[in-house]
N, C-alpha and C positions, 0 to 999 in steps of 0.2 A: 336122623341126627340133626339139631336143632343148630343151625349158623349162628355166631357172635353177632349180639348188635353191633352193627359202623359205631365208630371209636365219633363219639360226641368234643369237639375241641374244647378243652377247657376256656372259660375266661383269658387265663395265660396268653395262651396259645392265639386265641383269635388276634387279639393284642398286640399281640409280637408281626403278627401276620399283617396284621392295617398298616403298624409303623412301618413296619419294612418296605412300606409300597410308599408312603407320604415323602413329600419334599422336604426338602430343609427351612423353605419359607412358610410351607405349611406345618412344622413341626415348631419354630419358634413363634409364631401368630400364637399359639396357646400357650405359650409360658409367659407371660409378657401384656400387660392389656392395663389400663386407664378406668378409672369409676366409668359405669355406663348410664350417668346422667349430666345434664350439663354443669360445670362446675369451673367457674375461672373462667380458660383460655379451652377445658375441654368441652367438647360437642358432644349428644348424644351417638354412637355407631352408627349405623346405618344397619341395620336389620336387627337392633337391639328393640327387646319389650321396654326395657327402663330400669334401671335396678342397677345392684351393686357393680355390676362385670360382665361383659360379653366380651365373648370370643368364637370368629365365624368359623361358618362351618366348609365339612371339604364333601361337597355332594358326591363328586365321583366314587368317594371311596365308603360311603354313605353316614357319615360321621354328619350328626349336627352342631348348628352352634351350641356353644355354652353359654346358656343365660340362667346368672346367679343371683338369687335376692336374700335378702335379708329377712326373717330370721326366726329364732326357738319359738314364739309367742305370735305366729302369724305371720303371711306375709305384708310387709309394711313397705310404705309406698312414699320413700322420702326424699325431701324436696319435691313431695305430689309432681314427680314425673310423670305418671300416669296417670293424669287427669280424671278426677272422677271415681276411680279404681275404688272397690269396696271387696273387705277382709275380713274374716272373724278374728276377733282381738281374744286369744288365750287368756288366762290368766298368768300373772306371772310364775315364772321358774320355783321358786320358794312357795309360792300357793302348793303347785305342784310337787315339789318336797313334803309339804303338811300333809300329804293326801297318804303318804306310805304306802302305794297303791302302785305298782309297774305297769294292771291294766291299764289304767286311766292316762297313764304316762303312752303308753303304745297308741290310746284311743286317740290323745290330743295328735302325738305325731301325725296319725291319718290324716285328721283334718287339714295340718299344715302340706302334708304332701299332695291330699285332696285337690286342695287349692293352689297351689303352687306349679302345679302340674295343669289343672284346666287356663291357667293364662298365660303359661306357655314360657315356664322355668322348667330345668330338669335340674339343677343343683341350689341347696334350701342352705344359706349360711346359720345351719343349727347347731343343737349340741352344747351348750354352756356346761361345764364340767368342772371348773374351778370349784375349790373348796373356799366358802366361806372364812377366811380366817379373821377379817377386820369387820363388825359390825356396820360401819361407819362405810362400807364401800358401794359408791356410787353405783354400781354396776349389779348389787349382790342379786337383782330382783331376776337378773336374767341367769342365776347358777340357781342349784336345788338345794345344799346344804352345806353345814360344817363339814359333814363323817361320810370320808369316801363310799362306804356300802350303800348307804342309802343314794347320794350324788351318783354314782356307778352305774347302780339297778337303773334307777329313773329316765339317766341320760337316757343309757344304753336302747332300754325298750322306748323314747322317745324317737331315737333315729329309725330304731329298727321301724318303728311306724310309717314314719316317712318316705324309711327305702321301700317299702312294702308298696307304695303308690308310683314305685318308677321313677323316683325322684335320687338325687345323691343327695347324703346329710353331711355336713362336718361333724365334729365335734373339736370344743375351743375352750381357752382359748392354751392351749398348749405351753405352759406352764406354770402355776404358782402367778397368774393374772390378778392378783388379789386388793391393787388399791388403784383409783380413777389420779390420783395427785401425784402427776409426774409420773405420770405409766409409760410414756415413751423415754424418760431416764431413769427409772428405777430396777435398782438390781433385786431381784429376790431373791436371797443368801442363806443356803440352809445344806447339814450335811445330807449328802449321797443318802442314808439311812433314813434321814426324817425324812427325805424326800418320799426316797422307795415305798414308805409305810401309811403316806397319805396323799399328795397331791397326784403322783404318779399312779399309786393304786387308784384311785377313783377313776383316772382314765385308761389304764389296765383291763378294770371293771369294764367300764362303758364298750369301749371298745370290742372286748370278747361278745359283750351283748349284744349291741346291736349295727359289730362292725359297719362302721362309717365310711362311705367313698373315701374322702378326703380326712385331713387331721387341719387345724389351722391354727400354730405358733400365735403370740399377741405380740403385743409393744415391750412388750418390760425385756430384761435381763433376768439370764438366771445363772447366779455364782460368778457375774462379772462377764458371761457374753450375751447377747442379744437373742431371742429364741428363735428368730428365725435362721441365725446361723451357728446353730449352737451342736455340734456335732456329737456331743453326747444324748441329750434328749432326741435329737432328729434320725441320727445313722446308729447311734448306739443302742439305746434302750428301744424307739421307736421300730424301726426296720429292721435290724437283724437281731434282739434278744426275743422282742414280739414277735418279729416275724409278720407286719404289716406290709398289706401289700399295693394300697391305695396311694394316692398322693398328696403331699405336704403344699398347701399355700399359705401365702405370707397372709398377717392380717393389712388392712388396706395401708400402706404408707409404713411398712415396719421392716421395708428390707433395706440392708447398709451395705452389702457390697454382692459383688460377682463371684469373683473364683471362692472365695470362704464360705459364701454360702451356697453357692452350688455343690462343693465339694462335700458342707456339711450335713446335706440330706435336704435342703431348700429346692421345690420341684416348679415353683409358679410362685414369681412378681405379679402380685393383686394390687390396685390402685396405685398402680407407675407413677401417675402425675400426680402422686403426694410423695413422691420419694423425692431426692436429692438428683438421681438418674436413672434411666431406662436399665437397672443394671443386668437384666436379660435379656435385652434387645439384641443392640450392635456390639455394646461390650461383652457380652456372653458370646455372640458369634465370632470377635476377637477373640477370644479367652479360646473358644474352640481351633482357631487357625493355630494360634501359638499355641497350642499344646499343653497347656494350662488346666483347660480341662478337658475329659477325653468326650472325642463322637459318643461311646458309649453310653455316657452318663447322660448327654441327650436325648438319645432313644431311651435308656429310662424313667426319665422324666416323662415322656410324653406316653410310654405304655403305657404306667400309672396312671394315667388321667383316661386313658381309652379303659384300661382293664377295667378300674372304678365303673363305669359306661357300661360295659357290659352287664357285669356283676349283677348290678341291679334293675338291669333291664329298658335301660335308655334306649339301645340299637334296635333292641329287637319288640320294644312299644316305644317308640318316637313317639312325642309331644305331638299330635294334630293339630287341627282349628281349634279353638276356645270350648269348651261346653260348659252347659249351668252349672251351679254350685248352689246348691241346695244350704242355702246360708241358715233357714231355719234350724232344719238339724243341726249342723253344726253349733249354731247356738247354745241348740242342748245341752250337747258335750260339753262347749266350755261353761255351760251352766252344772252342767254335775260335777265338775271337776271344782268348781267352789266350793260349792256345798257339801265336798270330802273335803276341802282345804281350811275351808274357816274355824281358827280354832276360837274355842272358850276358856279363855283364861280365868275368869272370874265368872260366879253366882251368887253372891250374897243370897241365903233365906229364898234360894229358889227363885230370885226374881224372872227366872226365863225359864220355859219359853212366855211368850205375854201372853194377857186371856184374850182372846176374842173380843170384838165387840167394846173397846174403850172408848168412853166418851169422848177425850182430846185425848190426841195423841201428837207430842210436839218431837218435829225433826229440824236438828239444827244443822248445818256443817257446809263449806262453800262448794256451792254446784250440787249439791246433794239432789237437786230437782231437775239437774239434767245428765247427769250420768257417774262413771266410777271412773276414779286417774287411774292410770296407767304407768310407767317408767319411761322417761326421754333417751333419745338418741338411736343406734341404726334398727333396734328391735321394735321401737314402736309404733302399734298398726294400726290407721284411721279407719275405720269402718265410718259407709256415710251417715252424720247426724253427728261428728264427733264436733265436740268445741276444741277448738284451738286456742293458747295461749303465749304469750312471751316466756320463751325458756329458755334457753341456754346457745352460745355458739360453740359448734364443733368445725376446725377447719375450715371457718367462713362462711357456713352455711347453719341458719338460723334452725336450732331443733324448739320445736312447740312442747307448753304443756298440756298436754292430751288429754280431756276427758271420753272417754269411751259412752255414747250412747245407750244407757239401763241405766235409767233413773231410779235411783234409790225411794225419795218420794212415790211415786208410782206405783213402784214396789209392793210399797206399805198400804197404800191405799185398798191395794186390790188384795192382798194379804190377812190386813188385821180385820177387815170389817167395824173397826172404828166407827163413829158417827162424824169423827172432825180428824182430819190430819192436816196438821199444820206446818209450816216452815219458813225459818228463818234462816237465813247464811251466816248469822254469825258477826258479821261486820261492826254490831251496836249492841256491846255485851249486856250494857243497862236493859234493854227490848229482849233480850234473849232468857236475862233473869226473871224480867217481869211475868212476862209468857208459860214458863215452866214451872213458875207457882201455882198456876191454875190448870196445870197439864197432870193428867190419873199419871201418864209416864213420859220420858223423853231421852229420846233416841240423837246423841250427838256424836255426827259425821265427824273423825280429826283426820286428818290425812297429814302426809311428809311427801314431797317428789323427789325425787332420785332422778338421775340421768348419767348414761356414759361420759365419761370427762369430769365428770363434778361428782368426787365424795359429798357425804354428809358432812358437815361442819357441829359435830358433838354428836350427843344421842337423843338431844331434847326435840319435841314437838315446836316446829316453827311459829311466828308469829301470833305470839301471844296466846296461842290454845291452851295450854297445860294451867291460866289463867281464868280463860271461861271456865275450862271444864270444874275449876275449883269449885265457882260461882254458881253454875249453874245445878251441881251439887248441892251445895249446900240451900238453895231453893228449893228443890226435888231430890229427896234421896232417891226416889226412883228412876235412876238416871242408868243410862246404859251407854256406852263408848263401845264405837265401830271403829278402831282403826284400818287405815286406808294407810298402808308406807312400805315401804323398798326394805324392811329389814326392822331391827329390832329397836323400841324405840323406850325411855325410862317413863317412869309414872308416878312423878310425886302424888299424887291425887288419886292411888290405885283406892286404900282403902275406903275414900269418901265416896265412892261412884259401886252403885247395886250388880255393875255387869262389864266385862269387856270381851269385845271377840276382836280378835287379829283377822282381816281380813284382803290384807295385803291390799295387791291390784286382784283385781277379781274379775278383769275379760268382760266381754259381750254378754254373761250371764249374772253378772255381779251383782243388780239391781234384785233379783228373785232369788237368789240362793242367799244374798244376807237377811231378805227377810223373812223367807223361808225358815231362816236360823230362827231367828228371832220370835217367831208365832208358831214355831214345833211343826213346822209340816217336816222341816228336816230335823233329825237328832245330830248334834255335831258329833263329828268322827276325826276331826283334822287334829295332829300333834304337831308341836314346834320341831322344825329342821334344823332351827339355831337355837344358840343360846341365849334370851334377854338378859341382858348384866345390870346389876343393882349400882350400879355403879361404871363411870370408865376407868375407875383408878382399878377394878379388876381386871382389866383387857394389859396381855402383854405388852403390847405399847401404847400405852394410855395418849400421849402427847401426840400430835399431827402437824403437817408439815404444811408450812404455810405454802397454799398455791402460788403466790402472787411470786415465790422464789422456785420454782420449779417450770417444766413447762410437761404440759399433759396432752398436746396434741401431735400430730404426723403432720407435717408441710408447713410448719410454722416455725421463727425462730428459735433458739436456742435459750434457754435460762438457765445461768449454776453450773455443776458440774452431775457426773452420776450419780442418784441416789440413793446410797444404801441400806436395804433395810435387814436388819438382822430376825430373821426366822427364827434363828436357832433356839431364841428363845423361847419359844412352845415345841422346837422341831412336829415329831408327827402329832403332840398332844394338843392338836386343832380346835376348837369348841370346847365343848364338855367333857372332852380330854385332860385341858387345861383346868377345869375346874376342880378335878377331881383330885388334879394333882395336887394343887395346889390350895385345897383344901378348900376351897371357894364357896358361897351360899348365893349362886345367883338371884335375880326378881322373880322368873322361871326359868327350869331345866330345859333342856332339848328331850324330845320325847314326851313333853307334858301336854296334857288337852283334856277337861273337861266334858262331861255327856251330859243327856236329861236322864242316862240310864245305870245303873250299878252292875260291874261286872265282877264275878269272883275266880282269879287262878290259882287256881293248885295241882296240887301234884304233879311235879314237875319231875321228869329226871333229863340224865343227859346220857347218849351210846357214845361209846369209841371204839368205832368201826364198822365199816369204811367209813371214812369221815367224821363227823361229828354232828351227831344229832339231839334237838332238843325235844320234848315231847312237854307238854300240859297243857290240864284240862280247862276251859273256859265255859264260863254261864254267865247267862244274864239275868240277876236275880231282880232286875227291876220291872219298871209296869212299861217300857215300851220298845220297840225292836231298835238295836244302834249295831256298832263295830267297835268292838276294841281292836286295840293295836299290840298285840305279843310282842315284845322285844327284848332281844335277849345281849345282854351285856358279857363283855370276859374281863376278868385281870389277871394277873400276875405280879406274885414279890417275889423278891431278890433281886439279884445283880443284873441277870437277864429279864427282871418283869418290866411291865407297863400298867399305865394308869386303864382302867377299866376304857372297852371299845364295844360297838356293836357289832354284831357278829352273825345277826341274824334278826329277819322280824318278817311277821303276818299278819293281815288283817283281817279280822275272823267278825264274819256278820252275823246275829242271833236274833231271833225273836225274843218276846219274854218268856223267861222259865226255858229258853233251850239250851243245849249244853254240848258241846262238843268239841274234837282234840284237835290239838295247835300241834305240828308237825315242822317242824323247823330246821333246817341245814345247815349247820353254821359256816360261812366264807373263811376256810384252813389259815389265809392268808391274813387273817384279822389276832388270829393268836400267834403268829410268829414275828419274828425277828426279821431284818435283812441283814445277811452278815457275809463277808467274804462272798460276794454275789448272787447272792440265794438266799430264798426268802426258809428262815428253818424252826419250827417248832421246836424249845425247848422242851425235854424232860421234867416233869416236877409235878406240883400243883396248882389248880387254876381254880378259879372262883367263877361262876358262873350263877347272872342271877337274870329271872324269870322277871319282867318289869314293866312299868306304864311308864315309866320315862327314866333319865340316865342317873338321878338322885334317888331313885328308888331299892333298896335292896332288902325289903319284908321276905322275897322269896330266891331263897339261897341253895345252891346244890354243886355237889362238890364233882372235879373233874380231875382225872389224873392218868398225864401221858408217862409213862414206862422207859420209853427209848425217843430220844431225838428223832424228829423226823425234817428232811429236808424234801422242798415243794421243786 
């Protein structure tokens, strides 16, 4: 008779078991901590690597420090604390989006854990989860999309990457994060409903996926209180409807009080000395004597952050000394992860990929000869060779504008086997027209930067570009546009230009995956995560709030009063939600993206039961091997319908002439409602279409639930 195996402690259980033995001085040392680099009147720690947060460790009970860095896109090394330090610079978050791909989402995580983990972090401030809802938002390059399913999958398999390396990930910035202009007074105001059906599900999503140590509140307000003391999002939906069991940190400088936010589910004050006070210091340990808040809640705070620890494997593989990091590989990765992200919006007459072997071949665009920009503020990662520029201040500390080392030039050189590559920056549009007249083709770099704290000021191309690119069109039809930017940007001069690929930030591999594009070694596969608007007068709230009357930073004064922005105008019809509804013709759809290759779907149907499933067939009736993207849309009319959502999608790679079935599951939670607590599929009929992007509906098939069902 074969004995039970010894009873293995859960995570829980260990947890409970460490705090129970910890001090009261060593249980508030981790709730409570200061930026861990120098800044102001603060000092680096004393056993800190350098980075966003340290917090020491309690050897006897074999807990280590907590050293936290910054962020989804690598680790980044700001205010170059760490002298010298070199990173593989991801692509941005929305690259990632374009990619519809969750492997590739997981593969980048690794790398960031990879690394994060060899220089001796065990928690990675990743995770970006926010839904896109303002074009124009400073920050968007570091979220993945408008449409919670797609932002969800991606986060979610992005942390899980990360925890996979023994690392803890966030995922942020917890909730409706969605504009840089007055993000520490801005309320985000929308009902309970629109919320449940889009902001909140995308981190729903993420979460199930690739459950995150931590969760981390942002600066804003939501519904008129602050998120990090916001007791509905933190203790209500977060902790007990979820059922999360990690723990909640502030973002750096976003907590406002003691007892309200302790009480409201807030487990750790992150960057103290951008707050107002220590308010989990001495005042939480008062709050604890008076009876204000209970002993208990401090032992729960502090499991949480051990349980996390566990879970993923910090205690039981601790960070040792340093080891290599195989930067080359990693490069790769963030080099395939472009070349799935860069989309092709435009082909005129075939003009891509280019032939081989062009006589001149002229590159215009600033810096384009020494590497690809990136996005500013705490996500962005210098890898060495990176040029540095004047960019922006956040909280007194100077953020650069970053070009990432992968020279585009270069690129091309080695790429097209041209006999002449040329380049100009752009500076003297007269030299730039002249040039291009005697160029077989020309390839013009635009870029837009973005950074934390600083939206976009319109949707226009800055400083004169959308001007060249007229000019230098109209010299050379055969002109092609790379853009280089944080989000979706307009294009008076689409028609006049033979080509354009969106190719966001594009990381450490940037330089060989767009020219890659460009000369067919790659076939594009990437599809828009957002929507480009033909306009701003089609965006819910077209108008923008002047910075100079708000204030957009943590530890700085005060400007105005709260600012509120009303959601409820789109509530959950975010993106191409909102287009649909409102009848809208954007520049491009979300979901659209050009190949060198022709794919045909049909025969499509739909099962109901268990779940909902999609089926059809895909080929590729053209002459060279690519990936389509299956995406499958729903709507519903009447009183309980909505504007068409995605609900499912697959990336289905083929040779030419191959042919094979798309298999698709649809998210139950994309076709229902939130109502009276619970998310519930109505009864009726729903429209379900088989599609290349969200304006597309050639391929239609009907679906029809019988009986209400509640999730």
């Amino acid at each position: 008779m074969s004995e039970h195996p010894p009873h293995q402690p859960t995570p829980d259980e260990r947890a409970r078991a460490l705090v129970a033995q910890m001090s009261e001085d060593e249980k508030f040392a981790w709730l409570s901590g200061p930026m861990a680099i120098p800044l102001g009147n603060t000092r680096k720690p004393d056993g800190a690597v350098g980075s966003a947060a340290f917090y020491p460790a309690i050897p006897r009970l074999g807990l280590p420090a907590l050293q936290q860095a910054d962020a989804s896109l690598g680790v980044s090394n700001l205010g170059n604390v760490r002298p010298g330090d070199h990173a593989t610079g991801l692509p941005s978050s929305l690259l990632l989006g374009a990619t519809f791909n969750p492997e590739l989402a997981f593969a980048s995580g690794s790398v960031v854990g990879v690394e994060a983990r060899s220089k001796g972090f065990n928690v990675q401030l990743a995770g970006g989860a926010n839904l896109i809802r303002d074009p124009r938002g400073g920050r968007n390059f570091e979220y993945i999309a408008e449409d919670p399913l797609l932002t969800g999958v991606l986060a979610g398999q992005s942390v899980a990457g990360i925890q996979a390396q023994q690392v803890v990930s966030t995922v942020k910035h917890f909730a409706v994060n969605a504009q840089e202009t007055g993000r520490v007074m801005a309320s985000s105001n929308l009902s309970e409903a629109a919320l449940r059906e889009s902001d909140l599900l995308a981190f729903q999503i993420a979460i199930e996926t690739g459950a995150p140590g931590a969760v981390m509140p942002g600066y804003n307000l939501v519904n008129g209180e602050y998120a990090c003391e916001n007791a509905f999002l933190l203790n209500q939906v977060l902790k007990q409807e979820w059922g999360y069991p990690g723990w909640v940190m502030s973002d750096w400088g976003a907590t406002h009080s003691t007892v309200k936010a302790a009480l409201a589910g807030l487990d750790v004050q992150s960057g103290a000395n951008l707050d107002d006070a220590d308010y989990f210091g001495n005042l939480l340990r008062q709050a604890v004597r008076d009876a204000t808040v209970p002993q208990a809640r401090i032992d729960d705070m502090v499991t949480r952050i051990v349980r996390s620890l566990i879970a993923v494997g910090v205690l039981d593989k601790p960070v040792a000394s340093p080891v290599p990091i195989d930067y080359s590989q990693h490069k790769l990765v963030a080099q395939r992860q472009a070349e799935e992200g860069v989309v092709l919006l435009r082909n005129a007459g075939g003009q891509l990929p280019l032939a081989q072997g062009l006589r001149r071949l002229l590159v215009i665009g600033a810096h384009a000869d020494h590497g690809v920009l990136c996005g500013g503020g705490s996500s962005a990662v210098t890898p060495i060779g990176s040029l540095s520029l004047p960019g922006t201040d956040i909280m007194g500390m100077q953020v650069d504008k970053i070009y990432q080392p992968s020279s585009i030039v270069q690129a091309l050189r080695e790429e097209s086997g041209a006999q002449q590559v040329e380049f100009l920056d752009g500076t003297d549009p007269a030299l730039a027209v002249a040039h291009a007249r005697i160029a077989n083709a020309v390839i013009l770099c635009a870029q837009e930067w973005r950074s934390e704290a600083l939206d976009a000021h319109g949707l226009g191309l800055p400083d004169e570009q959308d001007a060249l690119i007229e000019r230098v069109a109209a010299a050379n039809p055969n002109t092609t546009v790379v853009l280089q930017t944080g989000g979706p940007v307009l294009m008076p001069w689409l028609e006049k230009v033979a080509a354009v690929l969106a190719a966001w930030y594009p990381g450490s591999g940037g330089g060989p995956a767009i020219a890659g594009v460009l000369f067919g070694r790659v076939n594009p596969s990437g599809r828009l995560p957002v929507t480009f608007p033909a306009s701003e007068s089609q965006l819910p709230r077209p108008e923008q709030t002047d910075p100079r009357t708000t204030t957009s930073n943590p530890g700085t004064p005060r400007i105005g009063e709260i600012l509120p922005i009303d959601y409820d105008i789109e509530g959950a019809d975010v993106g191409y939600r909102w287009y649909a509804r409102e009848k809208f013709t954007p520049l491009f759809p979300f979901g659209f993206g050009l190949s060198y290759t022709d794919f045909r779907v049909s025969d499509a149907s739909v099962v109901n039961g268990p779940g909902f499933t999609v089926t059809a067939q895909v080929e590729n009736t053209g002459a060279v091997a690519g990936a389509c993207t299956v995406q499958v849309y729903v709507g519903k009319t009447g009183t309980d319908g909505f504007a068409k959502r995605l609900a499912g999608f697959k990336k289905v790679f083929l040779k030419p002439g191959e042919r094979a079935q798309a298999e698709i599951l649809l998210e139950p939670r994309i076709l229902a409602r939130f109502d009276d607590g619970a998310f519930k599929i109505g009864a009726g009929d729903y429209q379900v279409w088989v599609a290349n992007h969200a304006q597309d509906e050639a391929l239609e098939v009907g679906l029809q639930v019988g009986e209400a069902l509640s999730l």
